[in-house]
C-alpha positions in Angstrom: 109.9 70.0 -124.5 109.3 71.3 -127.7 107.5 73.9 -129.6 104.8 72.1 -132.1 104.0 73.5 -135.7 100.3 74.9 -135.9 98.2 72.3 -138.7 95.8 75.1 -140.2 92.5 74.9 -142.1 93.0 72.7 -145.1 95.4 70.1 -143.5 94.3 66.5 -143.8 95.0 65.8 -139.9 92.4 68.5 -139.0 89.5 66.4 -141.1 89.3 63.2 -139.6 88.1 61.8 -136.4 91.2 61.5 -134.0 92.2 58.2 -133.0 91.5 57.3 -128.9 94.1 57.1 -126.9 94.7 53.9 -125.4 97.4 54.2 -122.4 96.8 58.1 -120.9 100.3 57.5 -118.8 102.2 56.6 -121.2 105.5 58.4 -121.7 104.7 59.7 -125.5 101.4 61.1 -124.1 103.1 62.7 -121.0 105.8 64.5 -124.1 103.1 65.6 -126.4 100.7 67.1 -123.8 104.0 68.9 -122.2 105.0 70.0 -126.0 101.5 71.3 -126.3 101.2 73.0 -123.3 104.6 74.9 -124.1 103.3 75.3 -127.9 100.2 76.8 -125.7 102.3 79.4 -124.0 104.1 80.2 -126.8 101.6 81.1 -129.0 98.5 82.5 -126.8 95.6 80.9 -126.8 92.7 79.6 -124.9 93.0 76.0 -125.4 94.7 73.4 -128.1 94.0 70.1 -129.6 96.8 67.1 -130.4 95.2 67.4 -134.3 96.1 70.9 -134.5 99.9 69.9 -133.5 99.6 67.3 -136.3 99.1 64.3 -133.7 96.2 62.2 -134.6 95.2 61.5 -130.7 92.0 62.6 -128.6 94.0 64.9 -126.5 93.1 68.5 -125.3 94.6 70.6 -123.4 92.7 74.1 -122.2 92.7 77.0 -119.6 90.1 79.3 -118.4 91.7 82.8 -116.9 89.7 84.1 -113.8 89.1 87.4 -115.4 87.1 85.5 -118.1 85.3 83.7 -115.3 84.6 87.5 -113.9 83.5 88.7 -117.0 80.6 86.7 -116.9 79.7 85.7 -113.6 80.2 89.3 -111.6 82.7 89.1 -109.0 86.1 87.0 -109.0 85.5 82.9 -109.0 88.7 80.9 -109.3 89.7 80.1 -113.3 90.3 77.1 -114.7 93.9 75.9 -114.1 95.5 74.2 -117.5 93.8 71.2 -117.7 94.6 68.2 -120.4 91.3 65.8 -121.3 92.1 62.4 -122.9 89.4 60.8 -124.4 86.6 63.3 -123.7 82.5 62.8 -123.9 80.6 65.7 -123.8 76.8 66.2 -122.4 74.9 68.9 -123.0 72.6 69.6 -120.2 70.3 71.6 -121.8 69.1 72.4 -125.1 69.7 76.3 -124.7 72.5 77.5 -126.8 74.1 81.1 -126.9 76.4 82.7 -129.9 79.6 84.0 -129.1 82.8 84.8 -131.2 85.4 82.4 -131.8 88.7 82.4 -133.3 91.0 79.4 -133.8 95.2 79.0 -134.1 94.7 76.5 -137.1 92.3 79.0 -138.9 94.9 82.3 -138.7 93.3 85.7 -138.6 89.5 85.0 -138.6 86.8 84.9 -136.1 83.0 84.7 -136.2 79.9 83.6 -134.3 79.3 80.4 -133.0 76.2 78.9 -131.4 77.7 76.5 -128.6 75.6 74.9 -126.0 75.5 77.0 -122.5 75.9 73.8 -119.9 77.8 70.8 -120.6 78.9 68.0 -118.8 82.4 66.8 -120.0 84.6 63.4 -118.7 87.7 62.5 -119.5 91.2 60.2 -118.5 93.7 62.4 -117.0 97.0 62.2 -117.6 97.6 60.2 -114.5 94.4 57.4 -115.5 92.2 59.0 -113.2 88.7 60.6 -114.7 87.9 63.9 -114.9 84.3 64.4 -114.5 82.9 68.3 -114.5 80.2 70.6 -115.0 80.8 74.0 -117.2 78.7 77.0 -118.5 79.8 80.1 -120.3 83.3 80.8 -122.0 84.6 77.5 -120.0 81.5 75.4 -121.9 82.2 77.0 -125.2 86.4 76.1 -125.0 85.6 72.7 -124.1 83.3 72.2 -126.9 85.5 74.2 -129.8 89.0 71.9 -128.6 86.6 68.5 -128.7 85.7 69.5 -132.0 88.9 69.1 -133.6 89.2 66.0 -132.2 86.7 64.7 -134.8 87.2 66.7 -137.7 85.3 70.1 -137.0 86.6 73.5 -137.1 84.8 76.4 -135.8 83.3 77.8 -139.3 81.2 74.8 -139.9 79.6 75.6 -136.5 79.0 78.7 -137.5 74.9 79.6 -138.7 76.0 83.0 -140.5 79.0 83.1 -142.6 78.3 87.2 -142.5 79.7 87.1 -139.0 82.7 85.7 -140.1 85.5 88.7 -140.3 89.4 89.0 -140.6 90.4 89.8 -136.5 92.0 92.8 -137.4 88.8 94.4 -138.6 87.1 92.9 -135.9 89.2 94.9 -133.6 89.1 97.7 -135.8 85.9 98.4 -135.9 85.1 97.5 -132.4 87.6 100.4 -131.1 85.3 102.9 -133.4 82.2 101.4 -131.6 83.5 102.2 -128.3 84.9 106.0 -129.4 81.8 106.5 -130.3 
């Protein structure tokens, strides 16, 4: 298990479409998701794509915590355990989409508002062959859809419909911990 170096904005790796993976049980695949998972853990995060570790493949991996999940829905559902996606397709399911702020390890210190559809339908190879197939709405939607983007060349700011939104974390916080004195 290792720790993996973040690729950040800029980087060549993070610009191109990511290459499909063609054996999901293989033992190099079984290493890098491991070494991303404990890059994950290391760092903090929501969710983390083999581009932003420098690796080429369409690999994800992603959590959703239960107080997220709370957040949204009233009441306590189950999160989303760690969960790794090889070769994801997403559906949207509708055509309703709803901002929400987003941050990203490989663009350090900013954040800003991204439209991202509301329902999707995502499949995917496991890491054992067998296909993931799900429904997701909310903040477990919108992770899905901002990892898959790096896996063919989109970071979170070209999403974005108002570069005004799009603000250093710090005074994000900031300015947030005013509102709520107030």
């Amino acid at each position: 298990m290792a720790i993996l170096k973040i690729a950040r904005m800029g980087h060549p790796v993070l610009k191109r479409i990511a290459d499909p993976v063609q054996d999901p049980t293989s033992p190099e695949i079984h290493r890098l998701i491991n070494d991303m998972v404990d890059t994950l853990e290391d760092i903090g995060g929501a969710g983390l794509a083999a581009p932003q570790v420098h690796v080429p493949l369409r690999v994800v991996i992603f959590r959703v915590p239960a107080a997220r999940l709370a957040a949204e829905e009233g009441g306590i559902p189950p999160g989303i355990p760690l969960t790794a996606l090889i070769n994801p397709e997403i559906t949207p399911l509708s055509e309703e989409k709803a901002p929400g702020i987003e941050a990203c390890l490989s663009v350090p210190g900013l954040a800003g508002m991204v439209p991202r559809y509301q329902h999707i339908r995502y499949k995917a190879l496991a890491p054992d062959g067998s296909v993931i197939e799900r429904e997701a709405s909310g903040f477990h939607a919108r992770v899905v859809q901002h990892e898959c983007d790096h896996l063919d060349g989109i970071l979170y700011p070209m999403r974005m419909t108002d570069m005004a939104s799009l603000s250093f974390v710090e005074e994000l916080r900031r300015f947030e911990q005013k509102d709520a004195e107030d």
